[in-house]
C-alpha positions as CSV (number, residue, x, y, z in Angstrom):
1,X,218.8,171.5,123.2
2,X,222.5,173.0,122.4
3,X,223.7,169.4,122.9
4,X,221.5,167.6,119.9
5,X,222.0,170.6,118.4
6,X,226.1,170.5,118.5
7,X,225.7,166.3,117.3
8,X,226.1,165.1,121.3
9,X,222.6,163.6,121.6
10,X,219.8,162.3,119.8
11,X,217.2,163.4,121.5
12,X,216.3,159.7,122.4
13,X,218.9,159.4,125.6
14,X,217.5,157.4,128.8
15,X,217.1,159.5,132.1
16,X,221.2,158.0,132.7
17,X,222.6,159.4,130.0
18,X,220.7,162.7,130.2
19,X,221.9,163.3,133.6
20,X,225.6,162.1,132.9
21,X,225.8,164.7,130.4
22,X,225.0,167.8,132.2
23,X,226.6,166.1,135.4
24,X,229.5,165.9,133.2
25,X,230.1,169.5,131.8
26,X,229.4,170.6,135.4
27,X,232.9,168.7,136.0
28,X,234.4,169.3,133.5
29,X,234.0,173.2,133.9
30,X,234.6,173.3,137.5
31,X,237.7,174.6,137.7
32,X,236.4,177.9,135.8
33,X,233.5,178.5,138.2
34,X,235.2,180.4,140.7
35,X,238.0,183.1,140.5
36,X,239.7,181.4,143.2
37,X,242.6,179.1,142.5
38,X,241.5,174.7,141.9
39,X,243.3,172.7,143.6
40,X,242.9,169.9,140.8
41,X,244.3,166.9,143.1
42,X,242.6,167.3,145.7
43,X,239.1,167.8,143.5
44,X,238.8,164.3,142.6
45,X,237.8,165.6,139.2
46,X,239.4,162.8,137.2
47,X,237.3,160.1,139.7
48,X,234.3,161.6,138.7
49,X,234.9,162.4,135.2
50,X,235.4,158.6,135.0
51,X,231.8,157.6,137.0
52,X,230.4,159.6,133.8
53,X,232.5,157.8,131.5
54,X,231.1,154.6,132.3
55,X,227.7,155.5,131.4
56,X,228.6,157.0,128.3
57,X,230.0,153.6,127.4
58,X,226.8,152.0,128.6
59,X,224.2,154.1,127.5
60,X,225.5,156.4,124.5
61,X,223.3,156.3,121.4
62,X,225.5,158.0,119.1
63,X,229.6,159.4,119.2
64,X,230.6,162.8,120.1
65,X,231.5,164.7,117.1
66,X,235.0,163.8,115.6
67,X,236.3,167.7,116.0
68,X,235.7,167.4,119.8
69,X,237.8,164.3,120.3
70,X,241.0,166.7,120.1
71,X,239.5,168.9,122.5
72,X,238.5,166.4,125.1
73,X,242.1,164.7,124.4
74,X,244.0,168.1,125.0
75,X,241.6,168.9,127.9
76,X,242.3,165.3,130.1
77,X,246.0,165.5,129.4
78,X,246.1,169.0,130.7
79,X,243.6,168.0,133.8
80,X,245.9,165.0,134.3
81,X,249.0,167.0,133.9
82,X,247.8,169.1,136.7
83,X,246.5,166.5,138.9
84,X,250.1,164.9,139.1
85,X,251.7,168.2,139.3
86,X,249.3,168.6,142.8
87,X,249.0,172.3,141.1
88,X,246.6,175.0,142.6
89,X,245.5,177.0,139.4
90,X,243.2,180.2,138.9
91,X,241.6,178.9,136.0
92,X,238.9,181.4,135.3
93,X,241.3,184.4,134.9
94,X,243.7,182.4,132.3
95,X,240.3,181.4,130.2
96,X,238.9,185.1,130.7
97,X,241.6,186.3,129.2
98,X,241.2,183.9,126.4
99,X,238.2,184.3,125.4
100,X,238.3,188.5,125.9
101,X,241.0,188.3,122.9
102,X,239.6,185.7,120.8
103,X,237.5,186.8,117.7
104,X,234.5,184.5,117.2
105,X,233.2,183.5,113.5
106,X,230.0,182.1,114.5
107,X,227.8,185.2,114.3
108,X,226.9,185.4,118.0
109,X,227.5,187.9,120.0
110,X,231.0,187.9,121.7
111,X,230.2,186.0,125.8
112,X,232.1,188.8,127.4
113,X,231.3,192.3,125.2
């Protein structure tokens, strides 16, 4: 629902795309699940970020929004970055302590108060 809502779906998506989606933010988060350090090489996170790739290409009904492109371009290059660096990150901690400072506008509740 948050992803037709947000402009990712249409609500008319095949099984494929449905489950590329979620199997995609699943990846994409992975390294923020745990509060142990990701080792991002040896994930194979970039592998399987690509295996969802290709069915967004076949079976995508209508673009991302245009605000997320930056995000998903900042978020790849820093995956990659890590990947070639072979580097062994806490993630969770760093975004924690992100999102504990950040003031949100949207008129939801803040995730972590």
């Amino acid at each position: 629902e948050q992803s037709r809502r947000m402009k990712f779906l249409t609500g008319q998506e095949n099984e494929a795309m449905l489950h590329a989606h979620k199997q995609s933010g699943f990846t994409v988060g992975e390294p923020f699940w745990e509060s142990t350090p990701f080792d991002f090489q040896g994930s194979n996170i970039s592998t399987r970020m690509g295996e969802h790739t290709a069915v967004f290409l076949r079976h995508r009904l209508t673009p991302p929004p245009e605000e997320v492109y930056t995000l998903h371009r900042k978020l790849a290059g820093a995956y990659m970055l890590c990947i070639k660096l072979g580097a062994i990150v806490e993630s969770r901690s760093i975004l924690q302590e992100f999102v504990e400072k950040h003031e949100f506008d949207d008129g939801l509740p803040h995730p972590l108060r």
